[in-house]
mmCIF file of the N, C-alpha and C atoms, coordinates in Angstrom:
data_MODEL
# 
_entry.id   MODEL 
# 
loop_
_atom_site.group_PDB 
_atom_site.id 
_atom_site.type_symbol 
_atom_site.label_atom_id 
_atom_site.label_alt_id 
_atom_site.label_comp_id 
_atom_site.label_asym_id 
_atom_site.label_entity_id 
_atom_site.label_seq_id 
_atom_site.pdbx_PDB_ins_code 
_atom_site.Cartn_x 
_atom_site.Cartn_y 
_atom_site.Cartn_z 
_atom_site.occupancy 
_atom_site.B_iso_or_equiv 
_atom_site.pdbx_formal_charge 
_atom_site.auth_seq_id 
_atom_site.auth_comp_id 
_atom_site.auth_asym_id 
_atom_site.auth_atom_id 
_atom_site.pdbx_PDB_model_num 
ATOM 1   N N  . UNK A 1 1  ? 107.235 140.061 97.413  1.00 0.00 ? 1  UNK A N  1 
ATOM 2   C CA . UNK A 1 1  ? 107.147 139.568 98.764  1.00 0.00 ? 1  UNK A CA 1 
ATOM 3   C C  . UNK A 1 1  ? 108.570 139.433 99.298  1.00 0.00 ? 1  UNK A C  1 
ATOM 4   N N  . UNK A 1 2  ? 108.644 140.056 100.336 1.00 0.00 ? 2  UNK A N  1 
ATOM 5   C CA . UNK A 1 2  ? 109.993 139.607 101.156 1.00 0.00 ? 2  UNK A CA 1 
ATOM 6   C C  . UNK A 1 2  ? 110.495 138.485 101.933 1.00 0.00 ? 2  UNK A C  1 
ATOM 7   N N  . UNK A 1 3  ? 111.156 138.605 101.981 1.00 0.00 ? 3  UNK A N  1 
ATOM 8   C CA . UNK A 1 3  ? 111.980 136.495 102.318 1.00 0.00 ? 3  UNK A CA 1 
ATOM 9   C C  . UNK A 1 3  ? 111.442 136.785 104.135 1.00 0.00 ? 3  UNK A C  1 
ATOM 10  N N  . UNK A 1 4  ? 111.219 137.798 104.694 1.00 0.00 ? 4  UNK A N  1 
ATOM 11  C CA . UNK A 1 4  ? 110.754 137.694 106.264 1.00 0.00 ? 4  UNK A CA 1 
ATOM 12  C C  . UNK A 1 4  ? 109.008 137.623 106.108 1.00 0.00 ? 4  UNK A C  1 
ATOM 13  N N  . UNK A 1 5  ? 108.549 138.002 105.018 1.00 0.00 ? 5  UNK A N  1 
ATOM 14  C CA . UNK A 1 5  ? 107.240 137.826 104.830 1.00 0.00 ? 5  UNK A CA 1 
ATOM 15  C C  . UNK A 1 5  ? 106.646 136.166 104.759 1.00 0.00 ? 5  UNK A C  1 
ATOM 16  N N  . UNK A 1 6  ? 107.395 135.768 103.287 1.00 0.00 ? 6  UNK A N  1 
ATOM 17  C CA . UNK A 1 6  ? 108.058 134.482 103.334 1.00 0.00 ? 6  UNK A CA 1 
ATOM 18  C C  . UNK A 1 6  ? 107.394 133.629 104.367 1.00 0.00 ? 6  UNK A C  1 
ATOM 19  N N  . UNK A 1 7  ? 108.321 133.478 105.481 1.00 0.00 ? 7  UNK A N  1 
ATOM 20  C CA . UNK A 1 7  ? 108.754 133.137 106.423 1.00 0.00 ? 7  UNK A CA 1 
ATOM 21  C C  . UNK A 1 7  ? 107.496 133.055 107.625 1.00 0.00 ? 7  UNK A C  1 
ATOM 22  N N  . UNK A 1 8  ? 107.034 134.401 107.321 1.00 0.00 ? 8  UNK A N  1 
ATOM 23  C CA . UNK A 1 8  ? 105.952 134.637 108.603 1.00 0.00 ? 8  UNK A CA 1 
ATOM 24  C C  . UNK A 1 8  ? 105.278 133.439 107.834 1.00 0.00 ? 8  UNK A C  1 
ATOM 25  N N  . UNK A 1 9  ? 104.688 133.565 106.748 1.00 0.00 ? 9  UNK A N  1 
ATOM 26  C CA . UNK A 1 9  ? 103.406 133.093 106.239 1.00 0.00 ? 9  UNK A CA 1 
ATOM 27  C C  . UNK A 1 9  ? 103.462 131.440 106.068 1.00 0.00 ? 9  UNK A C  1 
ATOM 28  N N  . UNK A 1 10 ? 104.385 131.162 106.014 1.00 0.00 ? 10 UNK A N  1 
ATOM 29  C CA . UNK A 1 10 ? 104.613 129.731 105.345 1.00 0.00 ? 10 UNK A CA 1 
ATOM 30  C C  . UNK A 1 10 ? 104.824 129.072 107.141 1.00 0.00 ? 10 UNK A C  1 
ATOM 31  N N  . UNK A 1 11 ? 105.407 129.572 107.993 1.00 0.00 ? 11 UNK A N  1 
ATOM 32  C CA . UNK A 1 11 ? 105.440 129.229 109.649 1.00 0.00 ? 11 UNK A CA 1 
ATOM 33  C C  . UNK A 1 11 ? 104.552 129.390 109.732 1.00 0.00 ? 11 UNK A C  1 
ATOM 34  N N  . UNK A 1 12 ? 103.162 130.384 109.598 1.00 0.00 ? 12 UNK A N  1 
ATOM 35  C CA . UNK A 1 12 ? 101.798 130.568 110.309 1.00 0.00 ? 12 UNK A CA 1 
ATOM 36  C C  . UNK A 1 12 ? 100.966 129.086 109.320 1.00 0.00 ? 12 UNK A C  1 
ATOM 37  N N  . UNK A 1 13 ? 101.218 128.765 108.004 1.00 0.00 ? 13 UNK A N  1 
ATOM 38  C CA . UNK A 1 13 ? 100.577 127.440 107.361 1.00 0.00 ? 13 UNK A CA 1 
ATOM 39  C C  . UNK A 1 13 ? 101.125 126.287 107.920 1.00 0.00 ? 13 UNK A C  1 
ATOM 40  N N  . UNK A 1 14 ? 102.236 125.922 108.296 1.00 0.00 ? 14 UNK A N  1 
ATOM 41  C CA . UNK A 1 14 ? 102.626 124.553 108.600 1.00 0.00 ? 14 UNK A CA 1 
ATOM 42  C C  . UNK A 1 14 ? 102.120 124.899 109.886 1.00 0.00 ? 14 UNK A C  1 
ATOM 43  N N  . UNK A 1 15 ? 102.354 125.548 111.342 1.00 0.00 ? 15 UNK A N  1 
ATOM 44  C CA . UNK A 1 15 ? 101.280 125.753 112.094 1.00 0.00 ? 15 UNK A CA 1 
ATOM 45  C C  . UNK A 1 15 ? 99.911  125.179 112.152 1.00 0.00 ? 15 UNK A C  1 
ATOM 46  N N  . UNK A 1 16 ? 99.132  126.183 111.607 1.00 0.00 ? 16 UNK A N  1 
ATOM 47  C CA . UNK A 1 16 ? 97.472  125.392 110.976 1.00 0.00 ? 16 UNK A CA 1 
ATOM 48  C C  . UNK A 1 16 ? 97.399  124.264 110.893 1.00 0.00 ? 16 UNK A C  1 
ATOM 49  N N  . UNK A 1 17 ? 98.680  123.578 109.962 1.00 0.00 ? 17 UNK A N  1 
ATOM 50  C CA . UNK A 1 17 ? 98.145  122.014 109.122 1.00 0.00 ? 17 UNK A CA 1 
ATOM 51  C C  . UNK A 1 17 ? 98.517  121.520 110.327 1.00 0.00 ? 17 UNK A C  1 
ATOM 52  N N  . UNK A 1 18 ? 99.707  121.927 111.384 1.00 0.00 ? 18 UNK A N  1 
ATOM 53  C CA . UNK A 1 18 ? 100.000 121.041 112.618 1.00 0.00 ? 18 UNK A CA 1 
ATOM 54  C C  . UNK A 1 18 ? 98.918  120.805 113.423 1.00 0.00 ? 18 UNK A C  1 
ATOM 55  N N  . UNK A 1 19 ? 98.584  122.015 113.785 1.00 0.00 ? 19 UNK A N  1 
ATOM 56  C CA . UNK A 1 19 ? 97.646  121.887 114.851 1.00 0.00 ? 19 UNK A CA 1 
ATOM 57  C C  . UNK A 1 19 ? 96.153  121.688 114.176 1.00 0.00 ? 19 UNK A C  1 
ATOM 58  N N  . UNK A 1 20 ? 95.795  121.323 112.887 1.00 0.00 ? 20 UNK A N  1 
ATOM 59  C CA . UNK A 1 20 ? 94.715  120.597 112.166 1.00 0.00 ? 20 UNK A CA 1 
ATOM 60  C C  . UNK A 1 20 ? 94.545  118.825 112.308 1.00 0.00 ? 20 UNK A C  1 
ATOM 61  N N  . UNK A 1 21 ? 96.130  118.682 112.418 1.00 0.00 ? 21 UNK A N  1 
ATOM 62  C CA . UNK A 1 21 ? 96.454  116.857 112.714 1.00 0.00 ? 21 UNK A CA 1 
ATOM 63  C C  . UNK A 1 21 ? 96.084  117.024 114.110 1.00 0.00 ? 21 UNK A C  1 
ATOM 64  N N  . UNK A 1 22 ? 96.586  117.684 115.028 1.00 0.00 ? 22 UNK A N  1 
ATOM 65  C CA . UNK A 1 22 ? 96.484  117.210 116.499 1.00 0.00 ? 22 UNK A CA 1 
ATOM 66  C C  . UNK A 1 22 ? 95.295  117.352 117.023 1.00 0.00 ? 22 UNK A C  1 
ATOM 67  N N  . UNK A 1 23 ? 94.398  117.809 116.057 1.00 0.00 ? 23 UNK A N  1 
ATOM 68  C CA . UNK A 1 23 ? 92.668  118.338 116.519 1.00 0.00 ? 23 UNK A CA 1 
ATOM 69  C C  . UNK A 1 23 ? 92.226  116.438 116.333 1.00 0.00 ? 23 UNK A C  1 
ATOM 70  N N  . UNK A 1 24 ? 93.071  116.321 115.082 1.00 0.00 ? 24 UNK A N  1 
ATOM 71  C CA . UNK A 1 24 ? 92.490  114.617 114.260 1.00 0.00 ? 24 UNK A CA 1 
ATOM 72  C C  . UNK A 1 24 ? 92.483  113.954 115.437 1.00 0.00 ? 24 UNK A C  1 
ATOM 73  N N  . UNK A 1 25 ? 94.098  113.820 115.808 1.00 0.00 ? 25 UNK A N  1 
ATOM 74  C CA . UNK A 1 25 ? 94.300  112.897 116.783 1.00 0.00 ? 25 UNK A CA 1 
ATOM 75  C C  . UNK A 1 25 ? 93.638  112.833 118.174 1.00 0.00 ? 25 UNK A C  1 
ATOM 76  N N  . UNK A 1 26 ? 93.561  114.068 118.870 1.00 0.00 ? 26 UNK A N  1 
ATOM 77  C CA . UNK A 1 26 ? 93.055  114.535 120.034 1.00 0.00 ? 26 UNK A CA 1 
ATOM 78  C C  . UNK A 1 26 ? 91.565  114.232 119.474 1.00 0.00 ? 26 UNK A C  1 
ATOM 79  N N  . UNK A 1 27 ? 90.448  114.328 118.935 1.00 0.00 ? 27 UNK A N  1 
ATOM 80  C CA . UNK A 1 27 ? 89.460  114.139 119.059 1.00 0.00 ? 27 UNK A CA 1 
ATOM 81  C C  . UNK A 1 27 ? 88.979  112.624 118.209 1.00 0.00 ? 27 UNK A C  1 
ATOM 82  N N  . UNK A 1 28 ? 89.895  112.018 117.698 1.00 0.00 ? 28 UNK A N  1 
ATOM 83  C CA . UNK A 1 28 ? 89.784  110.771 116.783 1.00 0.00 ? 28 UNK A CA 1 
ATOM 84  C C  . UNK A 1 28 ? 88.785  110.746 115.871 1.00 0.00 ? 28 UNK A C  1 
ATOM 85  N N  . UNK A 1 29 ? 88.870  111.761 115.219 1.00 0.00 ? 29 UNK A N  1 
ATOM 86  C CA . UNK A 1 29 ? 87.456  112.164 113.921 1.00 0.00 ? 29 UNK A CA 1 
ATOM 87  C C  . UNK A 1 29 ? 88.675  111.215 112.723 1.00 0.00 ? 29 UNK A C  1 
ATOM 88  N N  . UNK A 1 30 ? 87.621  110.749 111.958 1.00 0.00 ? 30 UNK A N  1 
ATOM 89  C CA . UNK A 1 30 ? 87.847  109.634 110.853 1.00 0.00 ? 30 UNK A CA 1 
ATOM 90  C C  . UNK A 1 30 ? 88.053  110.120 109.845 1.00 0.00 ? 30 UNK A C  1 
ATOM 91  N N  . UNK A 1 31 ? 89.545  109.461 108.760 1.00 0.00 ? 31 UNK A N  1 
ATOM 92  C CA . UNK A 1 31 ? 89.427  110.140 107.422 1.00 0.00 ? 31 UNK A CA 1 
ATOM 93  C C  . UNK A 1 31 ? 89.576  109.222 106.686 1.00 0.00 ? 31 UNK A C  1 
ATOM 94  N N  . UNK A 1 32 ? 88.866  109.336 105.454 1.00 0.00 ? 32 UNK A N  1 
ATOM 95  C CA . UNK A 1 32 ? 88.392  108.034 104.403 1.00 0.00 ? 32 UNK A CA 1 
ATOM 96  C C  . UNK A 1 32 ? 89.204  108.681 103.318 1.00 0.00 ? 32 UNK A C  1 
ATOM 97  N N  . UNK A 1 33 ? 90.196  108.042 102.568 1.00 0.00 ? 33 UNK A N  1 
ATOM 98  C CA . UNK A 1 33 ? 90.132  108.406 101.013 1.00 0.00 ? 33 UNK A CA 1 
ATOM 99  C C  . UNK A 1 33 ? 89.584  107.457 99.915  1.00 0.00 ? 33 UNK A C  1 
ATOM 100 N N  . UNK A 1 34 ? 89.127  107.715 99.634  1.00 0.00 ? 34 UNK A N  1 
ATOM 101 C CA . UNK A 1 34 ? 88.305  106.460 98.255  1.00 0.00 ? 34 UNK A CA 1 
ATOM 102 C C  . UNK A 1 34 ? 87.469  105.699 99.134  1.00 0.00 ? 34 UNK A C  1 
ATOM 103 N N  . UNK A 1 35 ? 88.165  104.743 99.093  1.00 0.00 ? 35 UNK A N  1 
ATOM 104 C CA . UNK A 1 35 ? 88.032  103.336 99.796  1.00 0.00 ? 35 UNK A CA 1 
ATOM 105 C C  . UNK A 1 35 ? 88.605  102.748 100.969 1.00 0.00 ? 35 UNK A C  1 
ATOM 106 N N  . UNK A 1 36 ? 90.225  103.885 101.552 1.00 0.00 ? 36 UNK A N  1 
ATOM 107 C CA . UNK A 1 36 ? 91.163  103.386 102.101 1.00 0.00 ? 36 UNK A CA 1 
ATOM 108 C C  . UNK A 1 36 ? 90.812  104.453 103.395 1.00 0.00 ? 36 UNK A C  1 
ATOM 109 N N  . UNK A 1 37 ? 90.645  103.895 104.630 1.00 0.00 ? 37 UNK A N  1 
ATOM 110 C CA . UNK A 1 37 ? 91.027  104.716 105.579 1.00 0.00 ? 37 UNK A CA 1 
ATOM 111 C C  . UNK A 1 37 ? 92.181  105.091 106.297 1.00 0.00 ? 37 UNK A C  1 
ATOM 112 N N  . UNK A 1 38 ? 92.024  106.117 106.541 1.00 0.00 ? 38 UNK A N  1 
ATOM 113 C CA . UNK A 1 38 ? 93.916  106.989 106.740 1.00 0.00 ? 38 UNK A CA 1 
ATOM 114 C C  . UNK A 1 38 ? 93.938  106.861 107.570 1.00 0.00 ? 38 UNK A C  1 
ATOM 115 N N  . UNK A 1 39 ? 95.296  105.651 108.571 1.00 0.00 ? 39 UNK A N  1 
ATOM 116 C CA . UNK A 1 39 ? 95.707  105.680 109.640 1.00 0.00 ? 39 UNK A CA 1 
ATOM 117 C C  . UNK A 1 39 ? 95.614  106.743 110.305 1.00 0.00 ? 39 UNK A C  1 
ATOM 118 N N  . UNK A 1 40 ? 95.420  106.577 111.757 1.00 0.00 ? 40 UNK A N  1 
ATOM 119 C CA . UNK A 1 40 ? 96.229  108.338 112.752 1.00 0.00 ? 40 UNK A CA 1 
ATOM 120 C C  . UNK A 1 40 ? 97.311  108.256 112.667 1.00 0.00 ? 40 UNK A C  1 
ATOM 121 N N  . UNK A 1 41 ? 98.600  107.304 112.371 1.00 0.00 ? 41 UNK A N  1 
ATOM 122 C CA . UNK A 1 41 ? 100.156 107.134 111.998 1.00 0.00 ? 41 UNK A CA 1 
ATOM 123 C C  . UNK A 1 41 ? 99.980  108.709 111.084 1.00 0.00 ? 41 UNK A C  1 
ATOM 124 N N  . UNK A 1 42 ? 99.381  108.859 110.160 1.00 0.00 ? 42 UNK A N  1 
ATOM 125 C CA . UNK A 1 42 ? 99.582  109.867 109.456 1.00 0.00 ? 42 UNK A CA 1 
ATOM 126 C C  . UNK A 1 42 ? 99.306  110.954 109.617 1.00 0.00 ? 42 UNK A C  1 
ATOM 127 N N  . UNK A 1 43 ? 98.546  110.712 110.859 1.00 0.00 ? 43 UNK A N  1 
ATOM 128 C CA . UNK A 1 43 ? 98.333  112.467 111.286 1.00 0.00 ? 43 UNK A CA 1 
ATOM 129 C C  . UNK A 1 43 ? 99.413  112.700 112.858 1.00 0.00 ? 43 UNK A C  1 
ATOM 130 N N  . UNK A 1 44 ? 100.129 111.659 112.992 1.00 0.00 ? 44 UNK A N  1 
ATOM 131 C CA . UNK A 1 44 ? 100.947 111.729 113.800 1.00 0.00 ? 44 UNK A CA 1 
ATOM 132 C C  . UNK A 1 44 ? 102.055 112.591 113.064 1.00 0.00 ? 44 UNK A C  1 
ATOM 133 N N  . UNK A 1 45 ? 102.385 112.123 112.454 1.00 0.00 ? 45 UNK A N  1 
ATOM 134 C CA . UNK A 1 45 ? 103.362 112.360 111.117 1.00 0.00 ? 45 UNK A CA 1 
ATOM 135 C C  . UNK A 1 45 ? 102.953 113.743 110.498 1.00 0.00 ? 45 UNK A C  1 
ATOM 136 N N  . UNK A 1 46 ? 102.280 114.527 110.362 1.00 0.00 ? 46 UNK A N  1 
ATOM 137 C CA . UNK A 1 46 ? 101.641 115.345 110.029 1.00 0.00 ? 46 UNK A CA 1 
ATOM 138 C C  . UNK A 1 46 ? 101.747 115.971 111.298 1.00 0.00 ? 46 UNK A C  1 
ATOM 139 N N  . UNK A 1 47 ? 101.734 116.191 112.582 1.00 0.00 ? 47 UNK A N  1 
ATOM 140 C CA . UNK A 1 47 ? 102.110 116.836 113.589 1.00 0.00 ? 47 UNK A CA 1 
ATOM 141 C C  . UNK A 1 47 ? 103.454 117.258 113.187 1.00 0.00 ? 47 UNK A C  1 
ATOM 142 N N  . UNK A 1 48 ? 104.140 116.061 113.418 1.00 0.00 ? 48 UNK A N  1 
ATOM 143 C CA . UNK A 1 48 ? 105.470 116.591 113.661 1.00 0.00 ? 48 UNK A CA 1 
ATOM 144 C C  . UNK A 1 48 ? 105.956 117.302 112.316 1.00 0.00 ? 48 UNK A C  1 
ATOM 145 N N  . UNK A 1 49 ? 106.143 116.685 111.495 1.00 0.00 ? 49 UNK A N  1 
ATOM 146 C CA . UNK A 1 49 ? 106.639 117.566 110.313 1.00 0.00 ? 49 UNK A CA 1 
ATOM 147 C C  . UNK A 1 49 ? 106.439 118.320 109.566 1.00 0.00 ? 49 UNK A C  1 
ATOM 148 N N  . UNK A 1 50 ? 104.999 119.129 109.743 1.00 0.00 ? 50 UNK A N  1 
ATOM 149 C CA . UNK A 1 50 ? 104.881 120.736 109.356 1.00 0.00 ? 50 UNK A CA 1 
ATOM 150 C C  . UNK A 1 50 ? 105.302 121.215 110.820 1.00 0.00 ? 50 UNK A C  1 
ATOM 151 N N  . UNK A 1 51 ? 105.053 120.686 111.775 1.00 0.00 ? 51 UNK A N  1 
ATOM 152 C CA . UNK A 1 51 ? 105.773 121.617 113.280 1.00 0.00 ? 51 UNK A CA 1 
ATOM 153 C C  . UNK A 1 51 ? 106.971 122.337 113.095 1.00 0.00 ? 51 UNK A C  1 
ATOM 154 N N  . UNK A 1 52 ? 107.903 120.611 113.156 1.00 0.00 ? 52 UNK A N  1 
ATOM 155 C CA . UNK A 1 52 ? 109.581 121.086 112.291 1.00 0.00 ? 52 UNK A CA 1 
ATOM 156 C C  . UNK A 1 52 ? 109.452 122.114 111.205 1.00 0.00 ? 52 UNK A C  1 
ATOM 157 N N  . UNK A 1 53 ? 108.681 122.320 110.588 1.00 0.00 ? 53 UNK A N  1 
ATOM 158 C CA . UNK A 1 53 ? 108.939 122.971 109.496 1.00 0.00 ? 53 UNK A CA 1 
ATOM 159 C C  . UNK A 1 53 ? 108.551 124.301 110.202 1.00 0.00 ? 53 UNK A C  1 
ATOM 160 N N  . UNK A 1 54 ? 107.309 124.602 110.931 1.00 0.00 ? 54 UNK A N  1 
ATOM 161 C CA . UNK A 1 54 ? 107.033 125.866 111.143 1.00 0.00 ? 54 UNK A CA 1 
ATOM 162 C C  . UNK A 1 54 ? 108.180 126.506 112.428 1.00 0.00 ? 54 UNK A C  1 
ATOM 163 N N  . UNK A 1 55 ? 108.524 125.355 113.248 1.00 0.00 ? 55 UNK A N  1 
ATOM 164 C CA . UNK A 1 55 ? 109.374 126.158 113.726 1.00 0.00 ? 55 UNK A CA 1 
ATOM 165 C C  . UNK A 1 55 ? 110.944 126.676 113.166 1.00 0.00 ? 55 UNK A C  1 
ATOM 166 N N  . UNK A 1 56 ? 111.598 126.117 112.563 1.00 0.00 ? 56 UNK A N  1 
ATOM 167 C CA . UNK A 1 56 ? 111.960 126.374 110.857 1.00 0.00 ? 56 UNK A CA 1 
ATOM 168 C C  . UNK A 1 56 ? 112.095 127.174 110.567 1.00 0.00 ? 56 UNK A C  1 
ATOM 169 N N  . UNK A 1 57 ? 110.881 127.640 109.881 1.00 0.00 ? 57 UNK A N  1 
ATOM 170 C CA . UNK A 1 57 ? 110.553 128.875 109.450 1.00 0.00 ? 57 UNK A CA 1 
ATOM 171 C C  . UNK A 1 57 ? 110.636 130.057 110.723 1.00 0.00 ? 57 UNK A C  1 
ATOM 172 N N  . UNK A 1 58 ? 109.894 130.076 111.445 1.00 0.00 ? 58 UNK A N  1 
ATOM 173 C CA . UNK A 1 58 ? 109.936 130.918 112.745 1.00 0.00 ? 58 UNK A CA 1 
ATOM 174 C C  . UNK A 1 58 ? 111.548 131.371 113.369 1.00 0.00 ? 58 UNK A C  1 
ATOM 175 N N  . UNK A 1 59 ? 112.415 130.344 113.387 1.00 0.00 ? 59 UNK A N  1 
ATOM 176 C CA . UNK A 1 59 ? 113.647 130.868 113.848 1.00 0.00 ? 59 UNK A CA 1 
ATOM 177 C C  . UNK A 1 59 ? 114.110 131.716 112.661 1.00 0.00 ? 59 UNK A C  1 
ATOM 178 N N  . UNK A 1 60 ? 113.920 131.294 111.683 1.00 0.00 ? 60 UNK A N  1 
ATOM 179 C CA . UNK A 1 60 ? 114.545 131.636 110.298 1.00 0.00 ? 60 UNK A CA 1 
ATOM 180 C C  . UNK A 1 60 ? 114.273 133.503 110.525 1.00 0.00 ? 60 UNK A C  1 
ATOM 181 N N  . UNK A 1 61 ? 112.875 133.590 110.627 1.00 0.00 ? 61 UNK A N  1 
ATOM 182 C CA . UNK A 1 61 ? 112.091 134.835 110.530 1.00 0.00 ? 61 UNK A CA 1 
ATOM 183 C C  . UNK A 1 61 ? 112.892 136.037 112.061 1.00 0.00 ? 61 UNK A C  1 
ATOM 184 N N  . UNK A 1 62 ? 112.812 135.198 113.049 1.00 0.00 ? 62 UNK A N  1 
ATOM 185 C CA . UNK A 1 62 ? 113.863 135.691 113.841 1.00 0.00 ? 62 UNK A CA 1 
ATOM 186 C C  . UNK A 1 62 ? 114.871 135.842 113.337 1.00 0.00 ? 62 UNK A C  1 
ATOM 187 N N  . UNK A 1 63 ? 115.920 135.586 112.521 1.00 0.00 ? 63 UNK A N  1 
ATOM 188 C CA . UNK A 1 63 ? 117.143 135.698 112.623 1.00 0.00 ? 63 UNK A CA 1 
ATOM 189 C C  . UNK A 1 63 ? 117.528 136.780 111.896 1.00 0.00 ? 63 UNK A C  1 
ATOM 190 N N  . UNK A 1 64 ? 116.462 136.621 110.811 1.00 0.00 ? 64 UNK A N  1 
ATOM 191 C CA . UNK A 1 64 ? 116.524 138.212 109.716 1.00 0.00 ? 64 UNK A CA 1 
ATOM 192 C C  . UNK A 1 64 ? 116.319 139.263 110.321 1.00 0.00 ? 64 UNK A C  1 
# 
């Protein structure tokens, strides 16, 4: 695999998981683990930092 392949693929996954949190938040569907329910703090958090990451990756993939 090539480091621009890399790049595409791992920017197109943090993508997904981003815009998978902002579906959470935007529609306020509930997530349970065990016993403990998972703040939206964490899917806030989960926006932003696979975002950062996919855009990241994306300039990266540009630059090669």
């Amino acid at each position: 695999m090539s480091n621009r392949e890399y790049l595409a693929i791992s920017g197109t996954l943090f993508t997904l998981v981003a815009l998978a949190h902002l579906a959470r938040v935007i529609n306020g569907w509930p997530v349970q683990v065990a016993d403990w329910p998972v703040s939206m703090v964490f899917s806030w958090v989960g926006i932003f930092v696979p975002g950062a990451l996919a855009l990241w990756a994306f300039r990266l993939f540009r630059g090669s």
